[in-house]
N, C-alpha and C positions, 0 to 999 in steps of 0.2 A: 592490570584489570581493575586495580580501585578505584581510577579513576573511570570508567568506562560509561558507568549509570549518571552520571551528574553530567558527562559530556553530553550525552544522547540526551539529556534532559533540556539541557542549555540549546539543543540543536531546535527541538523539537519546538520548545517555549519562542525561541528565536521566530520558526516557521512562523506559526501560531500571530505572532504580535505582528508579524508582514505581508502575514497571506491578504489581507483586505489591500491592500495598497500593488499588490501583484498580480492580483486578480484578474487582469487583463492586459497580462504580459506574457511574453514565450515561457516565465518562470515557473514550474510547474514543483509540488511536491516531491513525485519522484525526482527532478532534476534536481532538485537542492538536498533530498536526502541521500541521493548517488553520490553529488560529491561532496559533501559533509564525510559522508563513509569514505569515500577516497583518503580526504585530507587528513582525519582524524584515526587512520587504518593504520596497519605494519607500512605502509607504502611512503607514506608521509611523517607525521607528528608520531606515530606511533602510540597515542592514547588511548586507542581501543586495539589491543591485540587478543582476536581469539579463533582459536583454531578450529580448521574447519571440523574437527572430530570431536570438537567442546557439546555435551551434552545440552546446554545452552543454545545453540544453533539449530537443533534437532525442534526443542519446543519452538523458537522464534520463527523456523522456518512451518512448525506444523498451525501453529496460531494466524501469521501471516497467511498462511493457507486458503483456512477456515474464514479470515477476514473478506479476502479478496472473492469466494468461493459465494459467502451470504450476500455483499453486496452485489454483485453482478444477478445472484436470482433475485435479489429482493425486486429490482429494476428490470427485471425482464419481462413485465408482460404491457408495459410501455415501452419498451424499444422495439417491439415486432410488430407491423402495421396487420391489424384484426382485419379477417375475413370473414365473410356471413355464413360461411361453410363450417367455421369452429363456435361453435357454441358449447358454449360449460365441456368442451372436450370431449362429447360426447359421439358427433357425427365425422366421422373421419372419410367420408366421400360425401362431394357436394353436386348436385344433380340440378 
């Protein structure tokens, strides 16, 4: 596990310096951090080994959450094509 934070760092900074040049390829973040996590897991290299009842997982799974959770509202009232019936959410029947 001591190596674990410096791997996921390396992964990440690695992203990071390629995403520009990937940008418009099938190569998507989650793909390359799926198998990063693959390679770098008990499955493979074995460099990051943690279990699934590590306290650890609990936060990264509740933060990952929280992340995915803000961006998706932040972005929602440009993804839903506006009707003249919802104004300021106030008229819920449109006549």
């Amino acid at each position: 596990m001591t190596w674990a934070l410096p791997a996921i760092a390396v992964v990440l900074l690695g992203f990071v310096a390629i995403s520009g040049r990937v940008a418009g390829t099938p190569i998507t973040a989650p793909i390359v951090f799926t198998v990063s996590g693959f390679l770098l897991g008990g499955e493979a290299v074995g460099v990051v080994d943690v279990h699934a009842t590590a306290e650890i997982v609990k936060l990264l799974a509740e933060v990952t959450l929280a992340l995915v959770l803000f961006s998706d509202a932040s972005t929602w009232p440009n993804s839903v094509p506006r009707s003249p019936c919802l104004r300021d959410f106030s008229v819920s029947v449109c006549r």
